[in-house]
Backbone bond lengths (Angstrom), bond angles and torsions (degrees), N, CA, C in turn:
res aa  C-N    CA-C-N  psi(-1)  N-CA   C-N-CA  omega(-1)  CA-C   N-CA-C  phi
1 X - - - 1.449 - - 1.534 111.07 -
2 X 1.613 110.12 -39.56 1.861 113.52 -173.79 1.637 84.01 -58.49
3 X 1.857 122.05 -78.01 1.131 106.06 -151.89 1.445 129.82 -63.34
4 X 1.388 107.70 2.45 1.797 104.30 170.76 1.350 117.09 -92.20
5 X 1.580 111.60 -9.96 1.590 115.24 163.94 1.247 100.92 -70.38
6 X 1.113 127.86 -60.69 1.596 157.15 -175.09 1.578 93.24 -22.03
7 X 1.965 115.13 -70.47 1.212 111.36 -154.49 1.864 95.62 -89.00
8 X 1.270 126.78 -22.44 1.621 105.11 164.50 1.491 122.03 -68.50
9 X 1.254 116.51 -17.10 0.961 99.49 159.89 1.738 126.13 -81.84
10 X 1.259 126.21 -44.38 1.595 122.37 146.56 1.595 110.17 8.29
11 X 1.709 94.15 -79.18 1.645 130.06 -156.85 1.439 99.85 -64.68
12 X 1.382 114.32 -48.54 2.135 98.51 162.18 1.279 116.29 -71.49
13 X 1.529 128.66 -30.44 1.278 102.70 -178.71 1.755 112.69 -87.72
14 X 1.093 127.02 7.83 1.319 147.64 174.56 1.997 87.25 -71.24
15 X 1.660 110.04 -83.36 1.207 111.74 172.25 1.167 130.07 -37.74
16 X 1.055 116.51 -43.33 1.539 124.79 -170.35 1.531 117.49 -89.11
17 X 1.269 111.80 -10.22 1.697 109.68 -167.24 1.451 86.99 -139.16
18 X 1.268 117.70 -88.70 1.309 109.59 -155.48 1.465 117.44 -50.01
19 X 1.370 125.03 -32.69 1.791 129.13 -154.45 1.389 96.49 -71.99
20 X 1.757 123.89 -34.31 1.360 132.57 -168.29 1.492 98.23 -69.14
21 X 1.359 110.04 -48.19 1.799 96.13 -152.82 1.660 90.66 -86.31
22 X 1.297 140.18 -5.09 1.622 146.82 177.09 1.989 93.97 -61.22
23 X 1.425 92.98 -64.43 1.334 112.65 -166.67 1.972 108.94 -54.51
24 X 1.172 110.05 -22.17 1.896 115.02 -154.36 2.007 68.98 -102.47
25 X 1.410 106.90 -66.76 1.501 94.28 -172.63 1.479 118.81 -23.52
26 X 1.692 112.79 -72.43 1.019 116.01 -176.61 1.312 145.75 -70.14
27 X 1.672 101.52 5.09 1.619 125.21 178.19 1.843 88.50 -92.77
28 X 1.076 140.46 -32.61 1.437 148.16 169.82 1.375 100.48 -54.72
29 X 1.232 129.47 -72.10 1.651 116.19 -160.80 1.523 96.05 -69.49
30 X 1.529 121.89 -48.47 1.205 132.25 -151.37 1.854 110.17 -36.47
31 X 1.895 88.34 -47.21 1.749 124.00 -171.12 1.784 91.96 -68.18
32 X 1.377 133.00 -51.27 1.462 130.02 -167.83 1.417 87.37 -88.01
33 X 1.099 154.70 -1.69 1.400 141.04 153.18 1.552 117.41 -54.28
34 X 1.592 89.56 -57.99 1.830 100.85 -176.64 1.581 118.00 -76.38
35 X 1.253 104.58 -22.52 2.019 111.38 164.61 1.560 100.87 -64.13
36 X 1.264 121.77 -30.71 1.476 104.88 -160.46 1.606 89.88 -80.19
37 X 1.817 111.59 -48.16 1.432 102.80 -175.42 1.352 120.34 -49.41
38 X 1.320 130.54 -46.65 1.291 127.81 -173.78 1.909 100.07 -69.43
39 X 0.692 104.69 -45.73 1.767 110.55 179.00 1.802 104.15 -57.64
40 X 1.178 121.85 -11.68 1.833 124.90 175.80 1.339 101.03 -114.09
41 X 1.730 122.01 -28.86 1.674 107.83 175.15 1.608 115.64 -81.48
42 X 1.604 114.57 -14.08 1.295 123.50 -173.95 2.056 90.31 -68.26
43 X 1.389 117.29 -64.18 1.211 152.23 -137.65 1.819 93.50 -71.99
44 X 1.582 102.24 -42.92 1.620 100.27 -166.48 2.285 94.85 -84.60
45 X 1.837 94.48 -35.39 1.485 75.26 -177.21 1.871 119.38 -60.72
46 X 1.673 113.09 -43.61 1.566 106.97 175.25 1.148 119.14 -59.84
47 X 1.481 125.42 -8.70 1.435 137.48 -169.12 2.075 103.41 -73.93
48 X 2.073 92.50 -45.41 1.195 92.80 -174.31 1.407 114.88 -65.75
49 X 1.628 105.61 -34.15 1.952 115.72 -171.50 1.823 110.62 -57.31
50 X 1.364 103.95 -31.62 1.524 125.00 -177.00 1.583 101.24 -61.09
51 X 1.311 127.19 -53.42 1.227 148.32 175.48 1.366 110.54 -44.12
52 X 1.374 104.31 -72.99 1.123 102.16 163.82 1.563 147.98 -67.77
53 X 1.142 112.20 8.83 1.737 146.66 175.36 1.548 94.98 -77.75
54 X 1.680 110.44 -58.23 1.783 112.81 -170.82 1.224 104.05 -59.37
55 X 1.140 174.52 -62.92 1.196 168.05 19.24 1.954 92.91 -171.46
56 X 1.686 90.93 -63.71 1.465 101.62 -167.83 1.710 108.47 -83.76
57 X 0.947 113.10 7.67 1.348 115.56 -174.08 1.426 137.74 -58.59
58 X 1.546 102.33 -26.37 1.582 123.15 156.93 1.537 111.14 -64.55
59 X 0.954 111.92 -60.99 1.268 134.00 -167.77 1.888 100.19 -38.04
60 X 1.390 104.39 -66.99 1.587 130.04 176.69 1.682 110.51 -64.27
61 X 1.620 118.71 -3.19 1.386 104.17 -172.39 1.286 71.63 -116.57
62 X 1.516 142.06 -36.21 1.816 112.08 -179.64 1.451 117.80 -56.11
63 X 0.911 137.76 -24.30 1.683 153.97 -176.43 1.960 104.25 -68.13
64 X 1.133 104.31 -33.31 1.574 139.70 -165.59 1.424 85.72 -41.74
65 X 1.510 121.97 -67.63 1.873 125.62 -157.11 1.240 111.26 -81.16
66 X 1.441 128.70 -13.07 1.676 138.59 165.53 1.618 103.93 -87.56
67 X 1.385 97.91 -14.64 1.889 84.79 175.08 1.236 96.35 -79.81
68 X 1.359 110.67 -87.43 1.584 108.12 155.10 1.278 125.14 45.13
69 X 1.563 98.22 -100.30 1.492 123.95 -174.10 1.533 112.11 -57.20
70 X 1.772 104.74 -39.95 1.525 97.10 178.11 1.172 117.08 -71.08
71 X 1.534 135.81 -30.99 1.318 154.70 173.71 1.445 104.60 -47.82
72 X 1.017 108.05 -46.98 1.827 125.47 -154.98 2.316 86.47 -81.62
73 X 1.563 102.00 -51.30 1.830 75.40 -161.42 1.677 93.42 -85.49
74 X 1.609 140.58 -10.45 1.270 108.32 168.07 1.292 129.89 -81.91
75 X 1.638 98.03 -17.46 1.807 90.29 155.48 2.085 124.43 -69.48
76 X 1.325 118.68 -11.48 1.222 125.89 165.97 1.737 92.07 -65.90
77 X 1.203 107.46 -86.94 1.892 106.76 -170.02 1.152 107.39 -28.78
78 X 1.444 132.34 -54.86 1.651 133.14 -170.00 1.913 95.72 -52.07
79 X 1.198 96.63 -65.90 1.829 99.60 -172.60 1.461 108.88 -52.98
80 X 0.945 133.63 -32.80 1.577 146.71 169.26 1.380 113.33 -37.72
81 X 1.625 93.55 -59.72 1.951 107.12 -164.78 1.530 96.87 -101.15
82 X 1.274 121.53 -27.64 1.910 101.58 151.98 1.421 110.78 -51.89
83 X 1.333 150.61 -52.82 0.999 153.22 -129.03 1.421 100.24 -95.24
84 X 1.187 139.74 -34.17 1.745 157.92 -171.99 1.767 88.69 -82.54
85 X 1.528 123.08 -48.15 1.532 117.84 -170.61 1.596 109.42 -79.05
86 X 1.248 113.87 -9.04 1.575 106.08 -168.15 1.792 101.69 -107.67
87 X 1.028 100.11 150.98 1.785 105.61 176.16 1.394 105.55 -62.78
88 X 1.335 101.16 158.99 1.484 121.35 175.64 1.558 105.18 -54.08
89 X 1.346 138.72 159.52 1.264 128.05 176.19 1.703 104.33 -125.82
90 X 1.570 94.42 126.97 1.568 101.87 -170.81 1.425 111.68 -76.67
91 X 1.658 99.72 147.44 1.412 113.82 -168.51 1.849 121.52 -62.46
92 X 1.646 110.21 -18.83 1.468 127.25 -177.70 1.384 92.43 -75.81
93 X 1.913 142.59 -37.74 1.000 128.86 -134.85 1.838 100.84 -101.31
C-alpha cells in the first residue's frame, strides 16, 4: 500500500514538475534552432547573389596589368616633379 502511494506520488510530481521544465527547455533550443535556420537561409540566399556578382571577375583581372602599368608610370611622373620642387639633399644629412 506505502509503495503505491509512494509511486503516485512520483507520477504527480513527474507531472507536475518535471514535464513543465522538459517542455520550457525544449521550447528554448527548439526557438535557437529556428534563429539559426533563418540565420543559414538568410546567409546561403546572399551567398548565392555574391556568386553571382563574380561572374565578371576574369574579365576585370585581365585589365589588372594595363592598370598596373598606368599606375606604376604616373606614380614615376608624380616622383619626378616632387623631386625638381624639393631642395637638393645634403650629403652630411
Amino acid at each position: 500500500m506505502v509503495a503505491t502511494t509512494l509511486w503516485w506520488i512520483g507520477n504527480v510530481l513527474l507531472l507536475v514538475v518535471v514535464l513543465p521544465v522538459v517542455v520550457v527547455l525544449l521550447n528554448r533550443v527548439l526557438a535557437a534552432v529556428e534563429r539559426i535556420r533563418a540565420a543559414s537561409d538568410d546567409i546561403l540566399e546572399h551567398g548565392l547573389e555574391l556568386a553571382g556578382q563574380l561572374d565578371n571577375v576574369p574579365a576585370l583581372l585581365a585589365t589588372t596589368d594595363a592598370t598596373v602599368a598606368q599606375i606604376a608610370a604616373g606614380a614615376t611622373r608624380y616622383g619626378g616633379g616632387v623631386a625638381q620642387l624639393l631642395p637638393p639633399k645634403e650629403k652630411g644629412a
